[in-house]
Structures are given as structure tokens and as C-alpha cells.
C-alpha positions as CSV (number, residue, x, y, z in Angstrom):
1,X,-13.2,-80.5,-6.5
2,X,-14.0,-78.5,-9.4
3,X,-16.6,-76.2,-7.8
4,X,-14.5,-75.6,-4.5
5,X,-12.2,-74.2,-6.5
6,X,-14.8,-72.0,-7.9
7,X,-16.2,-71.1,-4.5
8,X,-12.6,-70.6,-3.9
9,X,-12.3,-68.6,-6.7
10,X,-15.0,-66.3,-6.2
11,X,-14.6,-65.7,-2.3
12,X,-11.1,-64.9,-3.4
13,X,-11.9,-62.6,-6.2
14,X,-14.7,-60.9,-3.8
15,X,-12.0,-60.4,-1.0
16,X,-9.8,-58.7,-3.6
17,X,-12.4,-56.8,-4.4
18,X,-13.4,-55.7,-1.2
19,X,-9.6,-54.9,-0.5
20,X,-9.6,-52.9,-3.7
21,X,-12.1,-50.7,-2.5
22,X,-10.8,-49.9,0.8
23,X,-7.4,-49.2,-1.1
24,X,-9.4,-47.4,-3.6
25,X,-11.5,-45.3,-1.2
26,X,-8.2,-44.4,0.9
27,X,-6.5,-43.1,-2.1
28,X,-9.4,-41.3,-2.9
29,X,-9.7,-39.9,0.6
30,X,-5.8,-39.1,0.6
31,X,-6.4,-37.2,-2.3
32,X,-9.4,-35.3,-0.7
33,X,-7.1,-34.5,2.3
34,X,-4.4,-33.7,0.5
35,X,-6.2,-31.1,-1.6
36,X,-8.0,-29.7,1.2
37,X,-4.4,-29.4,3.1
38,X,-3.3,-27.4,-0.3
39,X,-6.1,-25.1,-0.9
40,X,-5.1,-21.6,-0.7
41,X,-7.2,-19.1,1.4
42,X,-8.4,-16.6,-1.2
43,X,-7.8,-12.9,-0.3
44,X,-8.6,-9.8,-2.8
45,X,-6.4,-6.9,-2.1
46,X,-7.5,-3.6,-3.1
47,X,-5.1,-1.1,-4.6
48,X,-5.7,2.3,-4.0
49,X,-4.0,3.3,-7.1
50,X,-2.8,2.5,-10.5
51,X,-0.1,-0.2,-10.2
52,X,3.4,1.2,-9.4
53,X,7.3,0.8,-7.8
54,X,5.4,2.1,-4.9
55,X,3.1,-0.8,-4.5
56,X,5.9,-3.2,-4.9
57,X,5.4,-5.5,-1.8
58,X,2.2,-7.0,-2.7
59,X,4.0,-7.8,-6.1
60,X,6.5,-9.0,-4.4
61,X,4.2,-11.6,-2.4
62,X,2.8,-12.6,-5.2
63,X,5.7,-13.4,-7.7
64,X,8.1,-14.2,-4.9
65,X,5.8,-16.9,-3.2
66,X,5.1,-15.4,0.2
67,X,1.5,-15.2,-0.1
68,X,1.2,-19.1,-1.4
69,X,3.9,-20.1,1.4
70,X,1.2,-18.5,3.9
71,X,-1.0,-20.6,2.4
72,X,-3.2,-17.6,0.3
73,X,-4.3,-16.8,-2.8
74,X,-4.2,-12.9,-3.4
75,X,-6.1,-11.6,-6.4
76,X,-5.2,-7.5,-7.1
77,X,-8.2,-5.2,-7.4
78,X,-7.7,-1.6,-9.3
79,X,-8.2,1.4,-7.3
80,X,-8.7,5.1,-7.9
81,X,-7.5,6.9,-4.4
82,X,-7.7,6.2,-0.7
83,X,-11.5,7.3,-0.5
84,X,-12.6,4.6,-3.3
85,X,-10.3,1.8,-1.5
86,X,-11.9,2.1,1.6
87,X,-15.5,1.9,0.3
88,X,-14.9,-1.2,-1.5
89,X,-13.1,-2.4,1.4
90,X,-16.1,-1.1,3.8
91,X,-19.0,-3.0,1.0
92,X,-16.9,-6.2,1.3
93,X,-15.8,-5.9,-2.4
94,X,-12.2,-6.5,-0.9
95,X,-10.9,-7.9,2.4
96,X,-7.5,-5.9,2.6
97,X,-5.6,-3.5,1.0
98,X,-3.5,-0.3,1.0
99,X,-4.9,3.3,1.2
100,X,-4.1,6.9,3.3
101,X,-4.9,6.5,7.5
102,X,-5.3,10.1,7.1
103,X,-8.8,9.2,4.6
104,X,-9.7,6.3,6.8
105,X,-9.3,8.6,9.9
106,X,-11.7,11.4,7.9
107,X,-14.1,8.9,6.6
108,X,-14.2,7.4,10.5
109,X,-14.5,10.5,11.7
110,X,-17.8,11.3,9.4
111,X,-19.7,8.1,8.0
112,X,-18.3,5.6,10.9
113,X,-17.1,2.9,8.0
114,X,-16.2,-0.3,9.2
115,X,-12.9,-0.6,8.0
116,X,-9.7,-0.8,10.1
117,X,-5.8,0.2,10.2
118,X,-3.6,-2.9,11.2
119,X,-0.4,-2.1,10.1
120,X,1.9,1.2,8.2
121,X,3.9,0.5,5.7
122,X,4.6,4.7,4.7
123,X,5.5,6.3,8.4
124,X,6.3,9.6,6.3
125,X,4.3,11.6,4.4
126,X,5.1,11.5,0.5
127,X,4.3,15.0,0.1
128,X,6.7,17.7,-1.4
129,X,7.6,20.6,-3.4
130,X,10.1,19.9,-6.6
131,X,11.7,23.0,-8.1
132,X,14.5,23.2,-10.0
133,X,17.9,25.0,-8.8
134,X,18.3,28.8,-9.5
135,X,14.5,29.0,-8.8
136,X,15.7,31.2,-6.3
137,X,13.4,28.5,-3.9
138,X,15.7,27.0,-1.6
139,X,12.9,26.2,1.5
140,X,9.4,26.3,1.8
141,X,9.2,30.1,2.9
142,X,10.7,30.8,-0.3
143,X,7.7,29.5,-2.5
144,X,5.8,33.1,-1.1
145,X,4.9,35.0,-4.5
146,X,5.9,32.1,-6.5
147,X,3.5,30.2,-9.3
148,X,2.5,26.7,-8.2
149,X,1.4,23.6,-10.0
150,X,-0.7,21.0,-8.6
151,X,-3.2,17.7,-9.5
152,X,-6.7,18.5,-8.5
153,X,-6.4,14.7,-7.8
154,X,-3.7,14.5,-4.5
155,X,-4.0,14.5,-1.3
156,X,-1.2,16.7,-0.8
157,X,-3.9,19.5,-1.5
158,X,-5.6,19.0,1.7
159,X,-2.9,19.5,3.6
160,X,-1.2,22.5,1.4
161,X,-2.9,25.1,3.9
162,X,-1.1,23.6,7.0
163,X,2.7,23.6,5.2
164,X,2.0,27.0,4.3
165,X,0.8,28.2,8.0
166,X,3.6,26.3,9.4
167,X,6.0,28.6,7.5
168,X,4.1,31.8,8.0
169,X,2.2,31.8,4.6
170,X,-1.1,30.9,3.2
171,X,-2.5,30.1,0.0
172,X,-3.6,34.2,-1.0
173,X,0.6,33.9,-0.7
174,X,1.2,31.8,-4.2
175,X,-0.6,31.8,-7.3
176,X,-2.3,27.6,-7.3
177,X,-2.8,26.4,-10.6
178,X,-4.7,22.7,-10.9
179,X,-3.2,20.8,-14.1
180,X,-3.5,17.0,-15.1
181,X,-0.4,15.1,-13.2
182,X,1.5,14.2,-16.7
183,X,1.6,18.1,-17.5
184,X,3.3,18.6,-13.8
185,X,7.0,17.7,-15.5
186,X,7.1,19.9,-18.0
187,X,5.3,22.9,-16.7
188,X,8.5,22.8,-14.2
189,X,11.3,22.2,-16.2
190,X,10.0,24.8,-19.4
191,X,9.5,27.3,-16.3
192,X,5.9,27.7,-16.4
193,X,5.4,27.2,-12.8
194,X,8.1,27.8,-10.1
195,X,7.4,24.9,-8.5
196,X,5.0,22.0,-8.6
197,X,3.5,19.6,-5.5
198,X,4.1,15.7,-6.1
199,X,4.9,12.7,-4.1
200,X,8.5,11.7,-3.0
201,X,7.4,8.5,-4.7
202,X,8.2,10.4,-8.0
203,X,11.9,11.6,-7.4
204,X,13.3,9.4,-9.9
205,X,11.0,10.5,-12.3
206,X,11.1,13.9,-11.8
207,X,15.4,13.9,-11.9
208,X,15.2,11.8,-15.2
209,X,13.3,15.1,-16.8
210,X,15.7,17.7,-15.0
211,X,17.9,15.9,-16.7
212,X,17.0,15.7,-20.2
213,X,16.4,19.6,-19.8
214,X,19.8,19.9,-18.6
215,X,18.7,21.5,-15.3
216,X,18.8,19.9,-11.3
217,X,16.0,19.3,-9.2
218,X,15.7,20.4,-5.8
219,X,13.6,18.6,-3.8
220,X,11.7,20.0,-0.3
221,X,9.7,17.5,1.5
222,X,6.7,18.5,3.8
223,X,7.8,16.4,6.5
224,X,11.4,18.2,6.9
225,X,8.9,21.5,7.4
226,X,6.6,19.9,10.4
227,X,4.3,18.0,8.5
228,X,4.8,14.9,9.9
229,X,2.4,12.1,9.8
230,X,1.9,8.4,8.9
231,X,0.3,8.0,5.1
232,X,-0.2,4.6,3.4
233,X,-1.3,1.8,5.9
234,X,-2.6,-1.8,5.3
235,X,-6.6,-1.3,6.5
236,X,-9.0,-4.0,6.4
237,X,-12.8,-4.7,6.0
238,X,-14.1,-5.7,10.1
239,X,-15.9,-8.2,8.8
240,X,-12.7,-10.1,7.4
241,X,-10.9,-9.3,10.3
242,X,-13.4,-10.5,12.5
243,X,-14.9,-13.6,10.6
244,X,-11.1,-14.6,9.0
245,X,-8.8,-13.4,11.8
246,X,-6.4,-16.4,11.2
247,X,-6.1,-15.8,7.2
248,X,-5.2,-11.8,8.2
249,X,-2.6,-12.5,10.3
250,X,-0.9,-14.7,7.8
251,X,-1.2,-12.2,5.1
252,X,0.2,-9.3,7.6
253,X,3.4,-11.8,8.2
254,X,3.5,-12.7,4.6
255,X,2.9,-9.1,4.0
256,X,5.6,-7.6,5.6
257,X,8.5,-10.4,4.3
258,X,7.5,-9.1,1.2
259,X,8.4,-5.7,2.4
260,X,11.6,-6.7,3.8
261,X,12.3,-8.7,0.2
262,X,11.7,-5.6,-1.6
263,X,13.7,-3.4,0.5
264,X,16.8,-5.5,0.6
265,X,16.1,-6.7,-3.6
266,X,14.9,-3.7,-5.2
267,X,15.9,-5.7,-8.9
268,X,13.6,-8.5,-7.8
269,X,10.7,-6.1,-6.4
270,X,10.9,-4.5,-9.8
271,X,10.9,-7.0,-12.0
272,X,8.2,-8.8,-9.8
273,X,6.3,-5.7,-10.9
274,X,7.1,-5.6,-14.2
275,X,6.5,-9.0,-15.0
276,X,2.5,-8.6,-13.7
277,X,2.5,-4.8,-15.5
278,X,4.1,-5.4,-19.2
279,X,3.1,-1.4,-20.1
280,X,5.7,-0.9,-16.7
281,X,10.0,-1.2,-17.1
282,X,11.7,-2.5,-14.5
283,X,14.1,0.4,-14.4
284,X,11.3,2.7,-13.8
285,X,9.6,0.5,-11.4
286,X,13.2,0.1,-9.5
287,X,13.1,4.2,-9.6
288,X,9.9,4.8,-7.6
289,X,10.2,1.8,-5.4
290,X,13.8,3.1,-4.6
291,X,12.0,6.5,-3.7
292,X,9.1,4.6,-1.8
293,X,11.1,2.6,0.3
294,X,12.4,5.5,2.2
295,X,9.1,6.7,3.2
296,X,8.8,3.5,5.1
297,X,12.2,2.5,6.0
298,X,14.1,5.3,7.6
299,X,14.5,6.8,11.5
300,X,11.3,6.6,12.6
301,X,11.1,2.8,11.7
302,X,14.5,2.3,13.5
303,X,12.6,4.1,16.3
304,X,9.3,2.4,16.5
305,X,9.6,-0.7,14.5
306,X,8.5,-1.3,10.8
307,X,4.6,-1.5,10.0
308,X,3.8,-0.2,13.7
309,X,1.8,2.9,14.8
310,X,2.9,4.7,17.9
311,X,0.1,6.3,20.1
312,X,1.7,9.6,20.0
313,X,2.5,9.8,16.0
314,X,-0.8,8.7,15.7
315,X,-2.3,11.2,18.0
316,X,-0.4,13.9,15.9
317,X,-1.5,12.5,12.2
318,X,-5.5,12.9,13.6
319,X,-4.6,16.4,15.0
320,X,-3.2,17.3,11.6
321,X,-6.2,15.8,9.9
322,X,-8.7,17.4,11.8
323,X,-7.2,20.7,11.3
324,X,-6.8,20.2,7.2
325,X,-10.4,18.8,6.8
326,X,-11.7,21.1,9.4
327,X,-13.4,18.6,11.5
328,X,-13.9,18.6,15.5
329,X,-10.7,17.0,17.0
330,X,-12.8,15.5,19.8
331,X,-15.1,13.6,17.0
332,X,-12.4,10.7,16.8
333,X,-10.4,8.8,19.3
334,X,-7.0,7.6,16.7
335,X,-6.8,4.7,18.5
336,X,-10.0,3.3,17.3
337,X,-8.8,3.2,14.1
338,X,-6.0,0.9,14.6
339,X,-5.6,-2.6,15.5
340,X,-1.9,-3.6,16.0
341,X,-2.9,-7.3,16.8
342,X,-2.8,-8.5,14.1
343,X,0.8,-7.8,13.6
344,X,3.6,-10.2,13.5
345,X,5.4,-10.6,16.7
């Protein structure tokens, strides 16, 4: 009696066992599935400047959850212009990120890089002139004979000659001077150029010094004086497009509620900013993404759509390119650069 209790005993203890590791090794693999279901895709986004209110959306995504709701993981990489974005993009140092169509169109054009436009987020150039009132400058023809101020660094330089010849002027017509972007402010407002060339990205900025000089900016954007063509886009290395199609088109949708979010929460978009950028305010940030927004969020987008590229538009943005950088017209076909598939519907 006593040892079939034991054999008892044991058979019973090695069928708990046994059911012990099944129910271990199906926790274990629930746990395995359930972290594979939760990792992120990861996803480096390249910045094609220094952070800003104008790069607000991809803060936005960030600190607001729309990139880990898409299921991503978005790490930020610095950038220093369009041209350095989209060789790190084209090298595979990032998969996606913001920089100029106009320098992807240019690079295309000449070194063929395998990057790609899939989506606009600025349908309007952010190119202007900022002069204060009494300058006796009250449109673009009036800046003949006037002193102008400049970076050496913007793009707006490359497409100064075109402005000017669409108003009947050319560069011989104003005296240029190149000065570091900080010094643009108060060369303006202490009068020591008539005029100076910055980004409608800096309106509130630039009113927040008229002001503390006690004078009024005036502000004349390129765009309202036939310069009209589409800037910052979302472009993309081909290899992620083509090897990670799925994880691009959940970054575009997650992408562009993040745009939306900002737009309609320009507190939240700046403090999502802020909170990643501790030498930024939110009051400034608010400012610039204020002035941002409306570069993508205006007529044309009412027209068109937001983050689309119309073939026509983007017909005229290479014809204005071509003519700036002096390149042959015939050397690129704009649609080649684009790829509106991945686009949410």
C-alpha cells in the first residue's frame, strides 16, 4: 500500500510537472508574442535644420503619441540645410525626413541621388523681404537702389535673381550685403540696411524687434510677386521606401495627424517642442510655428489637398529651379521625383 502511494505520488508530481511546463512555456511564449506584437518599427528622421516652431509636427508625433500609435519609434537626427539632409538620407544614415524639393530636384537633376519626395508639407515658398514702414519700400520694385541684407546660408539667395527679374530688376539694381543670420534684426531695425531677406517662418520674430525699436515691420513675400513654388517636403531614402514600404506609409499617416494636431493646437505643438528643446520657449516656438503653418495650410491646400503635389505646381517649381541654378530644363522630368503613394488616402 505504501509504495503505490509512492508510485502514485511520483506519477502525480511528474504530471504536475509536465503541466507546469506546458503552462510555463505558454507564458513564456505569450510573453514572446506579446513583445514582438509591441515592438516599435524604428525610424530616424533627419532634420534639415536646427530644431524650431517650424519643425513642429514631427515633435508633435513624438510627444503627442502618433508615431508609437502607428506602431514606430522615431529618433531625430540634426541637420545643417536641405543639401546635407538629403545626402544622409541618400547614404542611408536616415530613412526619412524634411528638406527643400527644390534641392532634391537640383541634386536629381545632377548626381541622380536616390532619394524621393512623398509628401509637402510647405506648398509656399518661405521666402521674403522684411523692411520696416517709412522705408519708402512698399513692393518689391521699390527695393531698386536700396541696401540689402542677406545670410550667405539661405536658399532664398538662389532664387533672388528671379524675384528681381520678375519685377524688372536685377541684382547690379541693389547693393547685397552677406551678414551672419543673428546680425539680420538689427542691421534693419538701426537702419543699416533697407531691407533684409528671411523666411516667413521668422515673422514673429522679426515684429517682436520692430517692436522693441518702436518701429512696424512690413512684410513682402516672394510668392505674392510670382515666385510660386512648393519648399519643404517629406523625401525619403529608396531603399526604405522600397525595402520598408509598410513602416513609410504608417509614418506619412502618422505624419500628417501630427500636422493636423499642430495646426488646430499650436499650445500643444509648442510645448511638444519645448519640452524636447529646453534652450527653446514655448512662446517663441508658438511664434514661428504660427508663421509656419500658413505656408502649408492656406488656398492652395484648400485647392489641392494637404501634403499633395499637383503636376502642374510641380512642373512650375522645376521650371523655376532650372532657371535659378541654371540647369537644362529637359535634364529632369518633376514627376520622377515624387511618389504620392505613399500618401494617406
Amino acid at each position: 500500500m505504501t509504495q503505490r502511494k509512492t508510485g502514485l505520488s511520483r506519477l502525480s508530481i511528474a504530471r504536475g510537472l509536465k503541466a507546469s511546463a506546458m503552462l510555463t512555456g505558454t507564458f513564456l511564449a505569450g510573453i514572446s508574442l506579446s513583445g514582438a506584437a509591441l515592438a516599435l518599427d524604428k525610424v530616424t528622421y533627419q532634420l534639415d535644420w536646427l530644431p524650431g516652431g517650424d519643425k513642429a509636427p514631427i515633435y508633435v508625433c513624438i510627444h503627442e503619441g502618433f508615431c508609437k500609435d502607428a506602431g514606430l519609434e522615431v529618433t531625430l537626427e540634426p541637420g545643417r540645410g536641405s543639401s546635407e539632409a538629403i545626402t544622409k538620407l541618400a547614404t542611408g544614415t536616415s530613412d526619412i525626413g524634411s528638406a527643400g524639393i527644390e534641392a532634391l530636384m537640383a541634386a536629381r537633376a545632377t548626381e541622380k541621388v536616390p532619394v524621393t519626395a512623398v509628401m509637402n508639407v510647405f506648398n509656399t515658398g518661405p521666402h521674403a523681404f522684411y523692411t520696416l514702414q517709412g522705408s519708402g519700400i512698399t513692393s518689391i520694385m521699390d527695393v531698386k537702389g536700396k541696401s540689402v541684407a542677406t545670410s550667405p546660408f539661405t536658399s532664398s539667395n538662389v532664387f533672388l535673381p528671379l524675384v528681381l527679374k520678375e519685377n524688372g530688376m536685377s541684382e547690379d539694381d541693389i547693393t547685397l550685403t552677406k551678414a551672419d543670420p543673428g546680425a539680420l534684426g538689427p542691421l534693419l531695425m538701426t537702419g543699416q540696411a533697407d531691407a533684409i531677406i528671411a523666411w516667413l517662418t521668422d515673422v514673429s520674430r522679426y515684429t517682436g524687434q520692430a517692436k522693441e525699436a518702436g518701429k512696424e515691420l512690413v512684410i513682402l513675400p516672394w510668392a505674392d510677386a510670382g515666385l510660386e513654388l512648393y519648399s519643404a517636403s517629406l523625401v525619403a531614402s529608396d531603399t526604405f521606401l522600397a525595402e520598408r514600404p509598410d513602416v513609410a506609409k504608417r509614418f506619412l499617416a502618422a505624419f500628417q495627424k501630427s500636422l493636423i494636431f499642430a495646426h488646430d493646437n499650436p499650445d500643444k505643438a509648442a510645448e511638444a517642442v519645448a519640452a524636447v528643446v529646453p534652450e527653446l520657449t514655448a512662446e517663441d516656438v508658438k511664434g514661428s510655428w504660427l508663421d509656419a503653418s500658413k505656408l502649408a495650410f492656406n488656398s492652395i491646400t484648400e485647392k489641392y489637398g494637404l501634403g499633395t503635389f499637383d503636376k502642374d505646381r510641380l512642373a512650375a517649381t522645376w521650371s523655376r529651379v532650372a532657371e535659378a541654378q541654371g540647369l537644362d530644363p529637359a535634364s529632369l522630368d518633376p514627376e520622377t521625383v515624387v511618389d504620392r503613394s505613399f500618401l494617406p488616402e
